[in-house]
N, C-alpha and C positions, 0 to 999 in steps of 0.2 A: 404645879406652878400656878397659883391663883394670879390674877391679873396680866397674864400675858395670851394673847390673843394666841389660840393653837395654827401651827404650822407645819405643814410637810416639805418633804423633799419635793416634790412633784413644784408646789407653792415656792420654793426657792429657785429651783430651777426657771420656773415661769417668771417671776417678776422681775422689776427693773432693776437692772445692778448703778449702779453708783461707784466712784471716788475706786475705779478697775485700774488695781496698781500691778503689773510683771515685773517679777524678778529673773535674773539672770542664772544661767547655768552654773550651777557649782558643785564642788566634790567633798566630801567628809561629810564632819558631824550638821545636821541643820540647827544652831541657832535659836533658840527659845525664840527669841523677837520673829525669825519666819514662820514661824509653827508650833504654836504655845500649849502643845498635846503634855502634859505632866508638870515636872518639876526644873527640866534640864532642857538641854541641847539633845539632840535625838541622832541617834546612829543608824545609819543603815546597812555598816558596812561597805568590805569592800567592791570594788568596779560603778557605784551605784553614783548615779548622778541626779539631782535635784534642783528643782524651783521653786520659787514659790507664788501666791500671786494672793492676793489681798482686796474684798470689794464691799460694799454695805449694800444689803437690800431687806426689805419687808422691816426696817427701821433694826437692824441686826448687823452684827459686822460679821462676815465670813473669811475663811483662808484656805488655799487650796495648797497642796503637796503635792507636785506632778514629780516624779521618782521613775525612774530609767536603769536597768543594767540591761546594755544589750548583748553580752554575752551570754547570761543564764535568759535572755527572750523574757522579762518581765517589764509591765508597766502596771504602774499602780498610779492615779489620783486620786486623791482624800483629801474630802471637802470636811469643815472643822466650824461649827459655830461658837464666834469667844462667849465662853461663861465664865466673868471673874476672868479671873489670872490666867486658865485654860481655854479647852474650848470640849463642845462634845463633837464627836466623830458623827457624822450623819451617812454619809455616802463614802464606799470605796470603789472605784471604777478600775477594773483590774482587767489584764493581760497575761498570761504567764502561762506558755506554751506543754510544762509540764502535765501540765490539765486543766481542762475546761476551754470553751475558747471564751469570748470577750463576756465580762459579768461585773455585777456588783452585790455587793454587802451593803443593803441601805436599811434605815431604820424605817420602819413602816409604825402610820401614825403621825401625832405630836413629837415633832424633835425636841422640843423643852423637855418632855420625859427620860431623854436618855441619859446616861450617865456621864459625867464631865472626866474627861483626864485616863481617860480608857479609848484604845485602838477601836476594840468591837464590844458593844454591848452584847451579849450573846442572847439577852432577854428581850430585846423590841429588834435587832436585825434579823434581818432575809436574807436570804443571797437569791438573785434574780440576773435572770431569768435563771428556771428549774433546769437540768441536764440531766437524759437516760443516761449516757455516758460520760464515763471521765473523760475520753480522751479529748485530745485539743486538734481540730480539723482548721482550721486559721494559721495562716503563714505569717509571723511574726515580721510587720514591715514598721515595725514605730523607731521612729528616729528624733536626735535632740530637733529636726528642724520640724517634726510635724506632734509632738508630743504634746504640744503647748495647745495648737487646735486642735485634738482630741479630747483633751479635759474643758476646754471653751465649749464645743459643742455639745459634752455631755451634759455641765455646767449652768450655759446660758450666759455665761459672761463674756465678753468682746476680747479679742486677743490684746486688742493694742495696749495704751495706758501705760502711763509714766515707769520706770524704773525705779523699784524698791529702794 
Protein backbone atom coordinates (compact mmCIF):
# COMPACT_ATOMS: atom_id res chain seq x y z
CA UNK A 1 0.00 0.00 0.00
CA UNK A 2 2.29 2.90 -1.21
CA UNK A 3 1.39 6.18 0.36
CA UNK A 4 -0.32 5.36 3.37
CA UNK A 5 1.65 5.96 6.28
CA UNK A 6 2.18 2.27 8.23
CA UNK A 7 0.04 1.47 11.20
CA UNK A 8 -0.46 -1.01 13.97
CA UNK A 9 -2.91 -2.24 16.22
CA UNK A 10 -0.79 -1.07 19.18
CA UNK A 11 -0.84 2.62 17.01
CA UNK A 12 -4.79 2.45 16.87
CA UNK A 13 -5.26 1.51 20.12
CA UNK A 14 -2.98 4.41 21.39
CA UNK A 15 -4.34 7.26 19.42
CA UNK A 16 -6.99 9.87 19.66
CA UNK A 17 -10.48 8.44 18.64
CA UNK A 18 -12.85 10.92 17.29
CA UNK A 19 -16.64 11.28 16.14
CA UNK A 20 -17.02 7.74 19.16
CA UNK A 21 -20.60 6.76 17.99
CA UNK A 22 -22.40 3.43 20.31
CA UNK A 23 -24.90 1.46 19.07
CA UNK A 24 -27.59 -0.24 20.97
CA UNK A 25 -28.09 -3.72 21.85
CA UNK A 26 -29.64 -5.80 19.16
CA UNK A 27 -30.47 -9.41 18.15
CA UNK A 28 -30.30 -11.23 14.43
CA UNK A 29 -28.60 -10.53 11.38
CA UNK A 30 -26.07 -7.17 11.85
CA UNK A 31 -26.72 -4.91 9.18
CA UNK A 32 -23.88 -4.12 6.40
CA UNK A 33 -24.25 -0.20 7.39
CA UNK A 34 -23.05 -1.55 11.37
CA UNK A 35 -20.25 -3.86 10.23
CA UNK A 36 -19.34 -3.56 6.59
CA UNK A 37 -17.17 -7.14 6.88
CA UNK A 38 -18.14 -8.73 3.12
CA UNK A 39 -20.90 -8.32 0.82
CA UNK A 40 -24.06 -8.61 3.22
CA UNK A 41 -25.64 -8.27 6.65
CA UNK A 42 -23.74 -10.91 8.83
CA UNK A 43 -25.29 -13.55 11.02
CA UNK A 44 -24.36 -14.88 13.99
CA UNK A 45 -26.84 -16.90 14.77
CA UNK A 46 -28.91 -17.88 17.33
CA UNK A 47 -28.98 -16.43 21.29
CA UNK A 48 -26.22 -13.87 20.14
CA UNK A 49 -26.65 -10.32 20.84
CA UNK A 50 -24.71 -7.34 19.19
CA UNK A 51 -23.49 -3.67 18.92
CA UNK A 52 -21.76 -1.90 17.26
CA UNK A 53 -19.79 1.32 17.71
CA UNK A 54 -18.06 3.42 15.17
CA UNK A 55 -14.96 6.02 15.69
CA UNK A 56 -12.21 7.87 13.35
CA UNK A 57 -8.56 7.82 14.39
CA UNK A 58 -4.92 8.04 12.91
CA UNK A 59 -7.00 9.91 9.94
CA UNK A 60 -8.95 6.20 9.34
CA UNK A 61 -12.53 5.30 10.19
CA UNK A 62 -12.93 2.26 12.32
CA UNK A 63 -15.92 -0.10 13.56
CA UNK A 64 -16.18 -2.37 16.45
CA UNK A 65 -18.57 -5.69 16.72
CA UNK A 66 -19.00 -6.32 20.44
CA UNK A 67 -21.12 -9.76 20.19
CA UNK A 68 -22.42 -11.58 23.34
CA UNK A 69 -24.13 -15.14 23.81
CA UNK A 70 -24.21 -15.57 27.35
CA UNK A 71 -25.31 -19.01 27.28
CA UNK A 72 -22.56 -20.73 25.22
CA UNK A 73 -20.13 -18.02 27.71
CA UNK A 74 -18.74 -16.32 24.63
CA UNK A 75 -17.65 -12.65 23.82
CA UNK A 76 -15.97 -11.64 20.92
CA UNK A 77 -14.94 -7.65 19.86
CA UNK A 78 -13.83 -7.16 16.44
CA UNK A 79 -12.34 -4.10 15.56
CA UNK A 80 -12.67 -3.51 11.37
CA UNK A 81 -10.78 -0.75 9.50
CA UNK A 82 -13.14 0.55 6.46
CA UNK A 83 -11.27 -0.21 3.06
CA UNK A 84 -13.69 0.82 0.36
CA UNK A 85 -17.04 -0.68 0.68
CA UNK A 86 -15.53 -3.26 3.56
CA UNK A 87 -13.21 -3.07 6.15
CA UNK A 88 -10.10 -5.32 7.22
CA UNK A 89 -10.49 -7.29 10.44
CA UNK A 90 -7.33 -6.16 12.54
CA UNK A 91 -8.13 -7.12 16.25
CA UNK A 92 -10.45 -9.94 17.72
CA UNK A 93 -10.69 -9.70 21.56
CA UNK A 94 -12.34 -12.88 22.47
CA UNK A 95 -13.84 -14.73 25.44
CA UNK A 96 -15.34 -18.07 25.19
CA UNK A 97 -15.01 -20.36 28.02
CA UNK A 98 -14.84 -23.49 25.95
CA UNK A 99 -11.04 -22.76 25.83
CA UNK A 100 -8.54 -20.44 26.33
CA UNK A 101 -9.32 -17.76 28.83
CA UNK A 102 -9.30 -13.97 27.52
CA UNK A 103 -7.07 -13.58 23.99
CA UNK A 104 -7.06 -12.01 20.83
CA UNK A 105 -6.42 -12.73 16.96
CA UNK A 106 -4.64 -9.53 15.98
CA UNK A 107 -2.65 -8.66 12.89
CA UNK A 108 0.85 -7.95 13.83
CA UNK A 109 2.60 -5.37 11.75
CA UNK A 110 0.97 -2.75 9.03
CA UNK A 111 -2.79 -3.33 9.13
CA UNK A 112 -2.95 -1.74 5.56
CA UNK A 113 -1.41 -5.19 4.62
CA UNK A 114 -4.09 -7.36 5.65
CA UNK A 115 -6.79 -8.58 3.63
CA UNK A 116 -10.12 -6.62 3.21
CA UNK A 117 -13.52 -8.58 3.54
CA UNK A 118 -12.09 -11.61 5.58
CA UNK A 119 -12.80 -12.46 9.42
CA UNK A 120 -9.08 -13.68 9.89
CA UNK A 121 -6.22 -13.20 7.79
CA UNK A 122 -4.46 -16.38 8.72
CA UNK A 123 -1.15 -14.93 7.00
CA UNK A 124 -0.38 -11.51 9.15
CA UNK A 125 -2.71 -12.74 12.53
CA UNK A 126 -1.50 -13.94 15.98
CA UNK A 127 -3.39 -14.93 18.55
CA UNK A 128 -1.95 -13.44 21.71
CA UNK A 129 -1.15 -13.97 24.38
CA UNK A 130 0.49 -17.68 23.75
CA UNK A 131 -1.48 -20.61 25.96
CA UNK A 132 0.41 -24.16 27.43
CA UNK A 133 -3.11 -25.00 27.81
CA UNK A 134 -6.32 -25.16 26.21
CA UNK A 135 -8.23 -25.03 29.05
CA UNK A 136 -10.14 -21.85 30.20
CA UNK A 137 -9.38 -20.95 34.12
CA UNK A 138 -11.76 -17.46 33.94
CA UNK A 139 -15.16 -17.41 35.14
CA UNK A 140 -17.34 -16.05 32.54
CA UNK A 141 -18.76 -12.74 34.18
CA UNK A 142 -19.50 -10.47 30.87
CA UNK A 143 -22.76 -9.01 30.55
CA UNK A 144 -24.89 -6.74 28.07
CA UNK A 145 -24.09 -4.06 30.86
CA UNK A 146 -20.38 -4.33 31.17
CA UNK A 147 -19.41 -5.77 27.49
CA UNK A 148 -19.41 -2.27 26.04
CA UNK A 149 -16.45 -1.24 28.60
CA UNK A 150 -14.44 -4.31 27.94
CA UNK A 151 -14.12 -3.77 24.21
CA UNK A 152 -13.58 0.39 25.19
CA UNK A 153 -10.81 -0.60 27.28
CA UNK A 154 -9.22 -3.02 25.04
CA UNK A 155 -9.98 -0.59 22.19
CA UNK A 156 -8.98 2.85 23.69
CA UNK A 157 -12.15 4.35 22.56
CA UNK A 158 -14.58 6.23 25.28
CA UNK A 159 -17.82 4.38 26.14
CA UNK A 160 -20.04 7.24 25.82
CA UNK A 161 -21.01 9.02 22.36
CA UNK A 162 -23.93 9.59 20.53
CA UNK A 163 -26.23 6.76 19.34
CA UNK A 164 -25.90 5.01 15.99
Amino acid sequence: MSGLKPITVSDIIRGPKQDVKCGEWAEGTVPHAQFPLGRGKRSLGRGWKWRSVKFSCLGQDFFVLVALNVEKEYYRATLGMKDGKSLKVVCCHELHTDHLNWHCHVVRGNVHETFPGVSRDKNLMIAWPVFTKMECTVTFNVTEKNALSIAAARFGFAEGGALL
